[in-house]
KOLDO-526752 format. One line per 4 residues: number of its first residue (from 1); their letters; for each residue x, y, z of C-alpha. Coordinates in Angstrom, 1 decimal. Example, Ala and Ser with C-alpha at 12.3 -4.5 7.8 and 13.67 -1.06 7.14 Angstrom:
REM KOLDO-526752
1	as	12.3:-4.5:7.8 ~ 13.7:-1.1:7.1
***
This chain:
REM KOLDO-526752
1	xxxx	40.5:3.2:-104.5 ~ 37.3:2.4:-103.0 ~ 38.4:-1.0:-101.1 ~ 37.5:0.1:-97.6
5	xxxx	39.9:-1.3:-94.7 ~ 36.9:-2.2:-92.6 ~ 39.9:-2.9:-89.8 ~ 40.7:0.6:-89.8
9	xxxx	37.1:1.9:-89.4 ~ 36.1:2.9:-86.5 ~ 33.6:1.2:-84.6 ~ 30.8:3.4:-82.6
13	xxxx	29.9:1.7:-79.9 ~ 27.9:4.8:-77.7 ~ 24.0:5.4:-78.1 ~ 22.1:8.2:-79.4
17	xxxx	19.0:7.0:-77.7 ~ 17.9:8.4:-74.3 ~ 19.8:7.6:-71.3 ~ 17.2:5.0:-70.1
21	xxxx	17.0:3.4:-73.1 ~ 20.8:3.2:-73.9 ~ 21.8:0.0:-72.2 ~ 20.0:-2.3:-74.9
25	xxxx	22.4:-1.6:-77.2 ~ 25.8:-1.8:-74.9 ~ 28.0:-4.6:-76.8 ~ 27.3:-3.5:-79.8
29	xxxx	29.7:-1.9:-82.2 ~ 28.7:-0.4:-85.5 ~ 31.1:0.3:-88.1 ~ 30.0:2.4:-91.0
33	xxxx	30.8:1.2:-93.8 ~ 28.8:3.0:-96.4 ~ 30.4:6.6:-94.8 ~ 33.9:5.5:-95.5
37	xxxx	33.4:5.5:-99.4 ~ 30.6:8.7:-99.3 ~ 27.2:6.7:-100.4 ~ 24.8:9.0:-99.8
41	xxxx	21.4:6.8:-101.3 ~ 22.0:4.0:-98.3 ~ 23.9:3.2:-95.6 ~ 25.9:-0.2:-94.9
45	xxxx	26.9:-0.6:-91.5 ~ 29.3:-3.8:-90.5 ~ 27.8:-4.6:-87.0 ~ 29.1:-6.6:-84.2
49	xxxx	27.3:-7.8:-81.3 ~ 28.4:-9.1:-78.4 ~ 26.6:-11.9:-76.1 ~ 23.4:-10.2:-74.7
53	xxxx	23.6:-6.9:-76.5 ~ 20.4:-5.9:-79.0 ~ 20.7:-4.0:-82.2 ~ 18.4:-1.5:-81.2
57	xxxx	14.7:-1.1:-79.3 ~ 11.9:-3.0:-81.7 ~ 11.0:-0.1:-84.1 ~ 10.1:0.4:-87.4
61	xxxx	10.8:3.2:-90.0 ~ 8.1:4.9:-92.0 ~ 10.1:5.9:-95.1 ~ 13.5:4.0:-94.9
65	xxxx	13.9:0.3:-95.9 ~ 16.0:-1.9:-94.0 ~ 18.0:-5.3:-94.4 ~ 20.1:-7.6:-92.7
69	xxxx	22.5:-10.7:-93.7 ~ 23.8:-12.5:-91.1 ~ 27.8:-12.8:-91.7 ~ 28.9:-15.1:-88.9
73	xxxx	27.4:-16.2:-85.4 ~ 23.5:-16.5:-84.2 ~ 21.0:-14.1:-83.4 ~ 17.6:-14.0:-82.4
77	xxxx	15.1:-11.4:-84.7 ~ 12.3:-10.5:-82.3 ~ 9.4:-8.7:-84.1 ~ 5.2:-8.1:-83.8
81	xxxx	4.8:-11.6:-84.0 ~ 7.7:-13.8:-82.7 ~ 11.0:-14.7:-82.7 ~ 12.7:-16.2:-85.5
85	xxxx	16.6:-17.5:-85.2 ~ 19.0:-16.3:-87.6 ~ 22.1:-17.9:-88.7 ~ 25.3:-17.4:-90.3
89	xxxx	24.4:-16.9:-94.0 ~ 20.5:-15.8:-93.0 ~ 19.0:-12.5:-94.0 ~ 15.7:-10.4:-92.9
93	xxxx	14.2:-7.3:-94.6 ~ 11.6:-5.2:-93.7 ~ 9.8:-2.3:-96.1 ~ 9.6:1.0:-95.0
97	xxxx	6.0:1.9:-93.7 ~ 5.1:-1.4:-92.5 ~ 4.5:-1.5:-88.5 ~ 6.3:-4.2:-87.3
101	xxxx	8.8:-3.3:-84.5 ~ 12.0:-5.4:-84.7 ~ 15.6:-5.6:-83.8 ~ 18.6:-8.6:-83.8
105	xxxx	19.6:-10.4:-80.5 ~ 22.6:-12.0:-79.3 ~ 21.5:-14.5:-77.1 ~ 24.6:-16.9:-77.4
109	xxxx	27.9:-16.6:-75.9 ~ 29.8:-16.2:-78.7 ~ 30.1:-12.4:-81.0 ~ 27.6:-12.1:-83.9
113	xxxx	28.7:-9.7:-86.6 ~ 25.9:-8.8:-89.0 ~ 25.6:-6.5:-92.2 ~ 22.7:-3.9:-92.2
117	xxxx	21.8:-1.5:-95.4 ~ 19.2:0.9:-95.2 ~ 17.7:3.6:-97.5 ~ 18.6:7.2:-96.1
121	xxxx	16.2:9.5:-96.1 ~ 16.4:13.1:-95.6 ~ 13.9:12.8:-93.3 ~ 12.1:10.0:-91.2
125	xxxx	10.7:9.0:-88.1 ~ 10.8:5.4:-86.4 ~ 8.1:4.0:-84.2 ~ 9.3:2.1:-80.7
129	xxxx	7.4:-0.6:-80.7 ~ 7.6:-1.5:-76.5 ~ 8.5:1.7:-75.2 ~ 6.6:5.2:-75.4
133	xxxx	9.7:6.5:-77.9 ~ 9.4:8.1:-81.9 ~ 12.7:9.1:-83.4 ~ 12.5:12.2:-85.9
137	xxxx	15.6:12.5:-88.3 ~ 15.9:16.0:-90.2 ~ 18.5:18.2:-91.2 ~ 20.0:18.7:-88.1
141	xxxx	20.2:14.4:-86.9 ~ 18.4:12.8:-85.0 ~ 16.2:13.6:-81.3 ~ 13.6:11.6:-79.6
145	xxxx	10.5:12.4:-77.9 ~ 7.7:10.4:-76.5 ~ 5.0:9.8:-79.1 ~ 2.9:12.7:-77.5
149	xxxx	5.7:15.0:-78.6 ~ 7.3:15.5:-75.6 ~ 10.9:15.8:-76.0 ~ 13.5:13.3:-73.5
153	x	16.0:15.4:-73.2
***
C-alpha cells in the first residue's frame, strides 16, 4: 500500500554541507517522504524546523525546480530581494535557472514543519548565494567546492 507512516520515517537531521557551513541548518529535521514510496521524477521531503534553525544557505538550482507549502507554524523566506513572512497554509516556488538565492527561517519560538518538492535531476549544481560555495550533484551525490573549483574537503 503506498500510505506512508511519515511517523515511522526517519528524520535526517546531520548536514552534507561543509563543516563551516553546517550549523545553519542544526534544528532541522528532514524526513523524506518521496524515498519511502520510490518516486524517482521529484522529491517530497516533510521538514521540521526548530526555533532559529534555516533550511539551507540562500542558493538556487540551475536545473531543478523547487516548492514549498507551509503546513503549520511561521517562517521567514529570505531571498535576493527581501524577506517575506510565511504562514501556516502559505507556499513559495522558485523555477529552476532563475538566480535568486533563498532558504526558510524559523525565527519564532515555536517548531515550523514545512513540505518541499523538488524536480530531481540526474545532475545539477546550486549557487550559494552569501558564501563563496557551488554544489555539483552527479552520479556519485553530492560535493561542494568553492565557485573557483576548488574542492572543501
Amino acid at each position: 500500500m503506498p500510505k506512508i507512516d511519515i511517523a515511522a520515517v526517519e528524520a535526517r537531521t546531520s548536514s552534507a554541507y561543509p563543516d563551516e557551513f553546517s550549523h545553519v541548518t542544526e534544528g532541522r529535521a528532514k524526513r523524506k517522504l518521496g524515498d519511502v514510496v520510490g518516486l524517482t521524477q521529484f522529491g517530497v521531503n516533510l521538514t521540521t524546523l526548530a526555533p532559529g534553525a534555516a533550511s539551507a544557505l540562500r542558493h538556487w538550482h540551475e536545473q531543478e525546480d523547487e516548492f514549498v507549502y507551509v503546513v503549520s507554524g511561521e517562517v521567514v523566506l529570505a531571498e535576493d530581494d527581501g524577506e517575506t513572512v510565511l504562514k501556516a497554509g502559505d507556499a513559495a516556488g522558485f523555477k529552476a535557472g532563475v538566480p535568486n538565492g533563498h532558504c526558510l527561517i524559523n525565527r519564532t519560538d515555536r517548531d515550523a514543519v514545512i513540505l518541499e518538492v523538488g524536480t530531481r535531476s540526474l545532475s545539477e549544481r546550486a549557487q550559494y548565494a552569501d558564501v563563496d560555495m557551488t554544489a555539483h550533484k552527479d552520479e556519485a551525490g553530492y560535493r561542494f567546492t568553492r565557485k573557483s573549483g576548488e574542492p572543501y574537503r
